[in-house]
Structure formats: structure tokens, C-alpha cells
N, C-alpha and C positions, 0 to 999 in steps of 0.2 A: 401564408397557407401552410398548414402542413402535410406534410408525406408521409409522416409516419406509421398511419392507418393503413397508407398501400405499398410500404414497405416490408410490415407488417404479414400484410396478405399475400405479399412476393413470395417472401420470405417459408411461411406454410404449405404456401402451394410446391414449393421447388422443392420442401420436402418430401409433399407426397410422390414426387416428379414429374411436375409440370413447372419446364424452368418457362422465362419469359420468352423465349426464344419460339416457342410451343405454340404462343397467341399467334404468330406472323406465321405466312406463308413461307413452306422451308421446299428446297429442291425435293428433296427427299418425303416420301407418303413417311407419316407419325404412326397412321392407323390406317386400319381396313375397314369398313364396313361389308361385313356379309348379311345378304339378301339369298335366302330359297333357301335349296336343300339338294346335295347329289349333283346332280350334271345340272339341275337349272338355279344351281347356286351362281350368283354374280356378288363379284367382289370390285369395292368402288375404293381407291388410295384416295387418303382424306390428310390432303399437307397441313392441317392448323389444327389449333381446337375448333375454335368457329366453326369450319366446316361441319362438325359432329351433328350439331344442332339442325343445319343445311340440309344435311344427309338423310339424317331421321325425320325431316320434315316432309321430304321429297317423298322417301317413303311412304308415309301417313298421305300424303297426297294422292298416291296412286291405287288406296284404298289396299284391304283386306278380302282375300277371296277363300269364303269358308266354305271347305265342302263335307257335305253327310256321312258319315259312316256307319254303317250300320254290321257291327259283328254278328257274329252264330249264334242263333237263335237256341 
């Protein structure tokens, strides 16, 4: 077998920086996800990349709530 192709793509991704280390879950939050705006912003620490996916999905699960506005006539 070869490696090459995923050594390859190690290798590009660590440049943009995402070392491997990045895929596994690390003690440390990588990233935040913010959800809202102002005091009903919530911030979720998201240890891996995986999670981002996770994250974003959970969202999308819990739906979009759009409300009317209507300015000065």
C-alpha cells in the first residue's frame, strides 16, 4: 500500500495549520463555536476538528428562528 497520497495531504493541511494532532481530541478547546448575538450568545469549546461538523450540525438541528421586521414606513 501506499502512504504517499496521505502523507501528502498531512503534509498541506499542516500547512494551512491543521497539524495531525488537530483530528484527535486535545485537553485544550482548538476552537469556539459561537451561537446568538450579545448576552444570548453561547459559546461551545470544540477539542478536535470533528467536532466542527458535530457542532454545526447540532445547530442546524435545533432549527432557525426568523423573525419579521419591519422598518419606518
Amino acid at each position: 500500500m501506499k502512504a504517499r497520497p496521505s502523507l501528502e495531504l498531512l503534509g498541506k493541511l499542516d500547512k494551512k495549520g491543521f497539524s495531525i494532532e488537530h483530528y484527535a481530541r486535545q485537553d485544550k478547546p482548538l476552537f469556539e463555536l459561537l451561537e446568538g448575538e450579545g448576552e444570548r450568545e453561547t459559546v461551545t469549546p470544540l477539542f478536535s476538528i470533528p467536532e466542527i461538523l458535530a457542532g454545526v450540525k447540532e445547530v442546524g438541528r435545533r432549527g432557525l428562528s426568523i423573525k419579521r421586521f419591519k422598518g419606518p414606513r
